[in-house]
matplotlib code that plots the C-alpha trace (Angstrom):
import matplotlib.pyplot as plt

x = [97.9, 95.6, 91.8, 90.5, 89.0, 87.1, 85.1, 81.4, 80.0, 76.5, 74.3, 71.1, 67.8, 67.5, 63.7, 65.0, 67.2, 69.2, 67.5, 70.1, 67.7, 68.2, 71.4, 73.6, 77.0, 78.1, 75.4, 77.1, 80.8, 79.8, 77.9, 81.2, 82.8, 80.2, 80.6, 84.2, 85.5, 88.3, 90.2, 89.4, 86.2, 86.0, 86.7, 90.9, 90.9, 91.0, 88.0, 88.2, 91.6, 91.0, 90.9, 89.8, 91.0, 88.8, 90.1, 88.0, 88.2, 85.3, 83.7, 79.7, 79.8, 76.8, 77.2, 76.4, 72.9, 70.5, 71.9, 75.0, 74.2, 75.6, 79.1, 80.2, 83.9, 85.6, 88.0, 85.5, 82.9, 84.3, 80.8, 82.2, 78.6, 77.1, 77.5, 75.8, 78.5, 80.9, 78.6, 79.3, 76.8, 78.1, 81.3, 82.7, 85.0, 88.1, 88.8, 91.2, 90.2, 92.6, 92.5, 95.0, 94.5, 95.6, 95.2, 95.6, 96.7, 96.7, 99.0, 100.2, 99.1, 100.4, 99.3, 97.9, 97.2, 94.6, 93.7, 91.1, 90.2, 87.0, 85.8, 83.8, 83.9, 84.2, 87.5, 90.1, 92.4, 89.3, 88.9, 92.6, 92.6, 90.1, 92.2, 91.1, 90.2, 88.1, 86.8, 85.6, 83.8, 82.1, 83.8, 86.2, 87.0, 90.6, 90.4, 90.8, 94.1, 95.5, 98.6, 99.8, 103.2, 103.3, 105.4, 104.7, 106.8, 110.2, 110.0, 108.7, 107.9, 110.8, 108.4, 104.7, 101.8, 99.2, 96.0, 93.1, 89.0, 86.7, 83.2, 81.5, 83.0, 83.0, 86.3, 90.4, 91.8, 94.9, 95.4, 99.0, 99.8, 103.0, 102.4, 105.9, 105.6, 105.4, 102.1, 99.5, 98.0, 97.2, 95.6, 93.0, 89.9, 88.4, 88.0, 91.4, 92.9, 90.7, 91.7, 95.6, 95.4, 93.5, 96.5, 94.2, 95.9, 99.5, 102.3, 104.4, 106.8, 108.9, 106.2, 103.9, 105.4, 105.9, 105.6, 102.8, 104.0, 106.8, 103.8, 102.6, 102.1, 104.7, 108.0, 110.2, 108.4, 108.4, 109.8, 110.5, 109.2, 107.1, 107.9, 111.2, 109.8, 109.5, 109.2, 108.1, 105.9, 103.1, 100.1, 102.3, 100.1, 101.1, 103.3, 101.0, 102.0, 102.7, 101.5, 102.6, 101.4, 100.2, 97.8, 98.9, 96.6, 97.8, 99.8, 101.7, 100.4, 98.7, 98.5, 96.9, 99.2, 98.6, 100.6, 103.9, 103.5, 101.6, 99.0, 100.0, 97.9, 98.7, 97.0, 97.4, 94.6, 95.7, 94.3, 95.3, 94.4, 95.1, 96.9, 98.3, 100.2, 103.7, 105.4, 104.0, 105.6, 105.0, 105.6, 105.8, 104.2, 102.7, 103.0, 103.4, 100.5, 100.6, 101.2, 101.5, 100.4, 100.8, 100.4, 100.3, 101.0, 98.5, 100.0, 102.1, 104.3, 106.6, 110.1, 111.4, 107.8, 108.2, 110.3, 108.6, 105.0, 103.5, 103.3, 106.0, 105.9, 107.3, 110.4, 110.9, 110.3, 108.5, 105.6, 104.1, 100.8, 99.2, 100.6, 98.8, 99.7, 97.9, 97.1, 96.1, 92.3, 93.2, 92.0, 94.4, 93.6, 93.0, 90.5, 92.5, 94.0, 96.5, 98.4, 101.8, 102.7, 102.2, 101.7, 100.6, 102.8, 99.4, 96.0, 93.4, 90.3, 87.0, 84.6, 84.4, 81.2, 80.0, 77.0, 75.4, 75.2, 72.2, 71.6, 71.5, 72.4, 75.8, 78.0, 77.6, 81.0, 82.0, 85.0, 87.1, 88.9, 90.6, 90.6, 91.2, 89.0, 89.4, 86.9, 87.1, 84.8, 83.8, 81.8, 79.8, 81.2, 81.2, 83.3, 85.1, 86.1, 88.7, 90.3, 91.3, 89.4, 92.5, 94.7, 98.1, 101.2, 102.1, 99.0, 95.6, 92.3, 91.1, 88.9, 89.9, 87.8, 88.1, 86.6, 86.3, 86.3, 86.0, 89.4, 90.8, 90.9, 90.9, 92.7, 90.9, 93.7, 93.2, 92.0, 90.7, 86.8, 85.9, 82.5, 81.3, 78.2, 76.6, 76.2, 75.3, 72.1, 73.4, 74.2, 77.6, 79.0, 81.3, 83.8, 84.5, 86.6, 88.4, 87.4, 84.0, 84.6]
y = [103.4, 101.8, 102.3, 98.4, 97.2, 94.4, 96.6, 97.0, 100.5, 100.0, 102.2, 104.0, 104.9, 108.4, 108.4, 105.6, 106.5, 104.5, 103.3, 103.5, 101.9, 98.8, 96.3, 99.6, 98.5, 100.5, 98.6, 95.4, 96.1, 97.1, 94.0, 92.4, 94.2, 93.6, 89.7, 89.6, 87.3, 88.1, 85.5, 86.7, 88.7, 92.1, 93.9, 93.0, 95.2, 99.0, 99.0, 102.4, 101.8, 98.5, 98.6, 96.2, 95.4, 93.8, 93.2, 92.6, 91.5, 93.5, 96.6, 97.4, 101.8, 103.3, 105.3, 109.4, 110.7, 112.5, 113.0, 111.6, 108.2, 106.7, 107.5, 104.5, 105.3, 106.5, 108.2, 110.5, 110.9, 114.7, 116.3, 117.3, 118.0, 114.6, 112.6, 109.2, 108.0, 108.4, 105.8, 102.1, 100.0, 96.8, 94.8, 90.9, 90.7, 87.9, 85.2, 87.3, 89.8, 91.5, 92.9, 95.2, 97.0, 97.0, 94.9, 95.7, 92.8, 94.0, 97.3, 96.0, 97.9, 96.3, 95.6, 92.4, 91.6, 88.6, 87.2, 85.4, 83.6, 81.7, 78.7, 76.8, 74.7, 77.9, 79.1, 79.8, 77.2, 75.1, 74.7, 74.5, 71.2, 69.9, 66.6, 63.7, 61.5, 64.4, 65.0, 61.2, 61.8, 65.0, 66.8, 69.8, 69.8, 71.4, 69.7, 71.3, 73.8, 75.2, 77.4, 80.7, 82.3, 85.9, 88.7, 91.9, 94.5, 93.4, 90.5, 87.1, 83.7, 81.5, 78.6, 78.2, 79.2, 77.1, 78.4, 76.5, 76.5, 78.6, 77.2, 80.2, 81.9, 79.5, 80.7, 79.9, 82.5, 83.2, 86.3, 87.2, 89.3, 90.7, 90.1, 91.2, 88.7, 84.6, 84.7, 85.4, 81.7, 82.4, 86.3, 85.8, 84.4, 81.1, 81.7, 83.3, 79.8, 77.7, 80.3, 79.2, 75.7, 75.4, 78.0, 80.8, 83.0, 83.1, 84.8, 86.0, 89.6, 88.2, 89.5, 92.1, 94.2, 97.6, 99.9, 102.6, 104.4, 105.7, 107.7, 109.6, 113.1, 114.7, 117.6, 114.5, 114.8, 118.2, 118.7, 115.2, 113.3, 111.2, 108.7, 108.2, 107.0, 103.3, 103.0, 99.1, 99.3, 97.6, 100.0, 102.8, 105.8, 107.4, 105.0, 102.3, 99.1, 96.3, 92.8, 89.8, 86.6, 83.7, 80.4, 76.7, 73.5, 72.1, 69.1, 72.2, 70.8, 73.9, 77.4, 80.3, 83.0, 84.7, 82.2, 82.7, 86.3, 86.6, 89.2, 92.1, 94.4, 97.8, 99.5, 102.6, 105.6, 109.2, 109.5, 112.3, 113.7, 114.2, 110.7, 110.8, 113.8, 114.1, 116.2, 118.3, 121.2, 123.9, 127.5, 130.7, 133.8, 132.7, 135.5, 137.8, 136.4, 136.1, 132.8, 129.4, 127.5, 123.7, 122.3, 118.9, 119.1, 117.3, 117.4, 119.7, 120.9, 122.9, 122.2, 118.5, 117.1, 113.6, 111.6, 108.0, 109.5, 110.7, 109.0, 109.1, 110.5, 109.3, 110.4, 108.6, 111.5, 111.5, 114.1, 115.8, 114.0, 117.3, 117.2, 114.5, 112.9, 113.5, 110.5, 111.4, 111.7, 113.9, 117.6, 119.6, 122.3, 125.0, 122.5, 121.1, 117.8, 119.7, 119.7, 118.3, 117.3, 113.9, 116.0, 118.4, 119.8, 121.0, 121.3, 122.6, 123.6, 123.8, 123.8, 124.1, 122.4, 121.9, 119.0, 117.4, 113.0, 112.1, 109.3, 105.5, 107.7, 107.5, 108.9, 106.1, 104.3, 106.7, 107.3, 109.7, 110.1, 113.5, 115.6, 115.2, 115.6, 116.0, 115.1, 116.3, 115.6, 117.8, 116.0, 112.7, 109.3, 107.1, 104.2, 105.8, 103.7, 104.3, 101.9, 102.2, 102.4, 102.3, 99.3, 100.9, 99.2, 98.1, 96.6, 94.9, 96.8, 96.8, 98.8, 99.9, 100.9, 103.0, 104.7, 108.0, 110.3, 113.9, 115.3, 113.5, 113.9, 111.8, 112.4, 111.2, 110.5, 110.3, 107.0, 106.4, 105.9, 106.4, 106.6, 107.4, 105.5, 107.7, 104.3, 106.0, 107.6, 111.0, 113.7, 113.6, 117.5, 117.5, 120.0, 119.3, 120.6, 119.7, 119.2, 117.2, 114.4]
z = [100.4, 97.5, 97.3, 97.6, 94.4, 95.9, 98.3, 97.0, 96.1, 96.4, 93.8, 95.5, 94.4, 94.4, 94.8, 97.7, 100.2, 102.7, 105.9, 109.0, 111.4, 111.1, 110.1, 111.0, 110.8, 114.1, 116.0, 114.2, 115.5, 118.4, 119.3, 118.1, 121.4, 123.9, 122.9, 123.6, 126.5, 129.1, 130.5, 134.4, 135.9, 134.9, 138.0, 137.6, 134.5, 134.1, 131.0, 130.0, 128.7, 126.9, 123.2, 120.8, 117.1, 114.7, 111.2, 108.0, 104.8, 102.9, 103.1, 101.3, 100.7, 99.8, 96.5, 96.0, 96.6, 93.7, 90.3, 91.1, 92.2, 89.2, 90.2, 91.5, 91.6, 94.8, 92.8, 90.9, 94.2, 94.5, 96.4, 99.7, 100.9, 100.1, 103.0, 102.2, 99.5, 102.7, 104.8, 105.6, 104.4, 105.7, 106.6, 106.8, 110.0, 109.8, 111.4, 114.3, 116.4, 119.4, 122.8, 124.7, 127.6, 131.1, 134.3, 138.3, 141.0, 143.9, 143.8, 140.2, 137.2, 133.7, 130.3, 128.7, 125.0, 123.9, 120.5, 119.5, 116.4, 115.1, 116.0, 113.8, 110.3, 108.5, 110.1, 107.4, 109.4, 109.5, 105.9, 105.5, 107.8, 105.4, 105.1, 103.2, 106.0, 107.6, 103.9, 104.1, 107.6, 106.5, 109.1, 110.2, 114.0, 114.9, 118.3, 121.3, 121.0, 118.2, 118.0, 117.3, 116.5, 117.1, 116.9, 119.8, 118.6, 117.5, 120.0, 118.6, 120.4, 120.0, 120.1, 119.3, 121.8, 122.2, 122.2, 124.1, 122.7, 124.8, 124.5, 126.1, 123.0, 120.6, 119.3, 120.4, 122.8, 124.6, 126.7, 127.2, 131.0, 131.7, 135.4, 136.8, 139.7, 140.4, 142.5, 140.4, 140.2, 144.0, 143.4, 140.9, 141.3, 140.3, 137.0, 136.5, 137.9, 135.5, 132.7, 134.2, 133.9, 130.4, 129.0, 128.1, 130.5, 130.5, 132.0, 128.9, 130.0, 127.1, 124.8, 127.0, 129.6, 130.6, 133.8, 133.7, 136.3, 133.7, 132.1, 135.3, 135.2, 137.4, 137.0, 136.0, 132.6, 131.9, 128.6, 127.7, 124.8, 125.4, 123.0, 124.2, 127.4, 127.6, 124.0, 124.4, 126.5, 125.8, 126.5, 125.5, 125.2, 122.4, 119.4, 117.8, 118.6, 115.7, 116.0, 113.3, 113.5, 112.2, 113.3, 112.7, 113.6, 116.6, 114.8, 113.0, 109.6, 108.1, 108.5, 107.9, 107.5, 104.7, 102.4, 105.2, 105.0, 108.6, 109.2, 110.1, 112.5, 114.5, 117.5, 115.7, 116.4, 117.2, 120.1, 122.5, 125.8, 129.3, 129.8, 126.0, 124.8, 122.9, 126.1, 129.3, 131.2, 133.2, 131.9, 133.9, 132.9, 130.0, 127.5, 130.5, 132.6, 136.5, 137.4, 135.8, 133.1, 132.6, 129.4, 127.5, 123.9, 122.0, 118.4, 116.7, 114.0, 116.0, 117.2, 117.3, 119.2, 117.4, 114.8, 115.0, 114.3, 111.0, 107.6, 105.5, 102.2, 98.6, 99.6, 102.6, 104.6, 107.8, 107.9, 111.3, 112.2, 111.2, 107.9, 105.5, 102.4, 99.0, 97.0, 93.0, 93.9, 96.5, 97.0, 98.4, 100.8, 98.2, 96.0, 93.7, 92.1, 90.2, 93.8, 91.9, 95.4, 97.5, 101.4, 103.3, 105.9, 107.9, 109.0, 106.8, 108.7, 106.4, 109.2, 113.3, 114.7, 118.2, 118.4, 121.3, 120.8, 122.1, 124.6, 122.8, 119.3, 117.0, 114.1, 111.6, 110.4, 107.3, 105.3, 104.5, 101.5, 101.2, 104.9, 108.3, 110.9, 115.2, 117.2, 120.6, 123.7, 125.8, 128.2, 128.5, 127.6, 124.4, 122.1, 119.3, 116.0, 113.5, 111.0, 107.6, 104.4, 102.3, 102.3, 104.4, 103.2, 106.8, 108.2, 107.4, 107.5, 111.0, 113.4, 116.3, 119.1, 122.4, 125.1, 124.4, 127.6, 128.0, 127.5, 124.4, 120.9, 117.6, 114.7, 111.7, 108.2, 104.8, 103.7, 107.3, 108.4, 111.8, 113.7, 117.1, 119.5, 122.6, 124.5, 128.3, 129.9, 129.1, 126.5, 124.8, 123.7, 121.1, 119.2, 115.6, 113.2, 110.0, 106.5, 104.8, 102.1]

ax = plt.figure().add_subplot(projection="3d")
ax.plot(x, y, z, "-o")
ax.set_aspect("equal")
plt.show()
């Protein structure tokens, strides 16, 4: 990972502190989700599992507080207890933004995966079209379908999709369904068919499939990895899932595509809970109780719980997810820099916090440089967001949002930002633990 250069620190007042009321960058993204448009009425999709990826280009960070405000450098900002040099001051989303999530016909329960991108004269594509004869009429207009080639997994189109304009969004949208049967024309509803015939919704098991039913809790499972199960799929609920792909005019005669190196995004948070956990079982007497006691392991560094998750350090090793890697700026977990070391092989705990979210209130968007940090919610309901504040070598900057429901747990990284919204009527309770930055 590399600290990005062209991000803006912004210098503060110390006699003039920041104002979080108004232009909050959580409210911002957030609005960014409620705007988003599904191909069929609401009621055909499971929304507490749908989760939204928005990339962007550029972060604003406001810089330290008091007598350190002139410390404009991440690399030196070494006050664990000042908070406001962590905080997002603003952001400028891309062109692309995705959707995955999961969708019930009838007795039917699979995944589907849209993507969007932006409509508009100001459209990376849309500026790329710029030809001279549209030059000479003093106007961009990409028509009416554009097209996309895109790579779910290790499965790529063999042949372009075309991807329709959606005036009620102003923006290009195709929503891919891994419907398993040849009916579904006749089981949606009117917009569903109109969403049909104008190729926003298509049928595509080629690139979007999987059976949820393989993830069900029941004896089958116990003491089976879950990754290993269904490892495609999808909506898989614990491996991140990698998405390449790149958006052409519809004559095919420019791109944007990051100059034939496609963008490259993942559904990637660490996000664990009843319906998400690495393996379950069932053990009898536990430590010489009466009785039973069923489990779901969350994360762990014990025993062979997972090979395809973790980072991998400079040695091509794979670390456990509770390891972390240490970059040069890094404090390790005894406070220094002088760590000689590039990971971790654990969790170091600095503080343990329980806090109370109030209706309508948030955890602003923040990074973190050094620690980790787990979040886990005890009761009430909100949207959790992570991304990346650090450029990671296999993906574009993105965040990624979630319900988060009592139950689960986020793991915050290294290099990661992450912020939390109380969007219901009621109080949220949450437990806390991990380190400051």
């Amino acid at each position: 990972m590399f600290i990005v250069n062209t991000d803006t620190v912004v210098k503060v007042d110390p006699n003039n502190p920041p104002s979080y009321h108004q232009g909050n960058p959580l409210q911002k993204l957030l609005n960014l989700m409620e705007q988003a448009q599904l191909a069929v009425e609401r009621e055909f999709y499971l929304m507490e599992h749908a989760q939204y990826l928005f990339p962007f280009e550029w972060l604003s960070i406001y810089g330290p507080s008091g007598n350190q405000a002139d410390i404009v450098e991440p690399v030196r900002q070494d006050n664990k207890e000042d908070f406001q040099k962590q905080n997002i001051k603003d952001f400028r989303s891309t062109d692309t933004f995705l959707v995955r999530g999961l969708v019930r016909v009838g007795d039917s329960v699979f995944p589907f995966l849209r993507v969007s991108y932006r409509g508009g004269p100001d459209s990376k594509l849309s500026v790329a079209s710029d030809s001279e004869a549209l030059r000479r009429s003093a106007e961009r207009n990409l028509g009416e379908k554009i097209k996309l080639w895109i790579k779910v997994g290790d499965v790529a189109t063999p042949s372009l999709i075309s991807v329709p304009y959606n005036p009620a969004s102003d923006r290009y949208e195709v929503e891919l369904w891994g419907y398993p049967g040849s009916d579904l024309f006749n089981r949606l509803d009117t917009k569903g068919r109109k969403a049909i015939e104008r190729l926003e919704l298509q049928v595509r098991t080629d690139l979007v499939h999987g059976d949820m039913s393989a993830f069900v809790r029941r004896s089958e499972l116990n003491g089976r990895h879950v990754e290993d199960i269904d490892p495609k799929n999808t909506m898989h609920p614990i491996l991140p899932l990698h998405i390449e792909l790149g958006w052409t005019d519809f004559d095919e005669k420019v791109w944007d595509s990051q100059n034939g190196t496609n963008y490259h995004y993942e559904f990637n948070m660490i996000f664990r809970g009843w319906d998400n956990y690495l393996e379950t079982g069932v053990s009898a007497s536990p430590h010489s109780g009466p009785g039973f006691l069923e489990y779901r392991n969350l994360l762990s560094n014990y025993g062979r719980k997972s090979q395809k998750l973790g980072d991998i350090d400079g040695n091509g090793n794979r670390i456990n997810e509770l390891g972390r890697l240490l970059n040069p700026w890094s404090f390790n977990a005894f406070d220094s820099k002088n760590h000689g070391s590039d990971s971790e092989p654990f969790f170091a705990v600095n503080y343990v916090d329980l806090n109370i979210l109030k209706s309508g209130c948030g955890i602003g968007l923040h990074r973190h440089r050094d620690n980790q940090e787990i979040f886990f919610l005890v009761s009430g309901q909100g949207f959790m967001v992570m991304g990346d504040w650090c450029k990671m070598p296999q993906r574009e900057r993105c965040f990624e949002i979630r319900t988060f429901r009592p139950g689960y747990i986020t793991l915050l990284k290294p290099g990661n930002l992450h912020g939390l919204m109380n969007s219901t009527d009621r109080d949220m309770t949450l437990f806390s633990f991990g380190g400051y930055d």
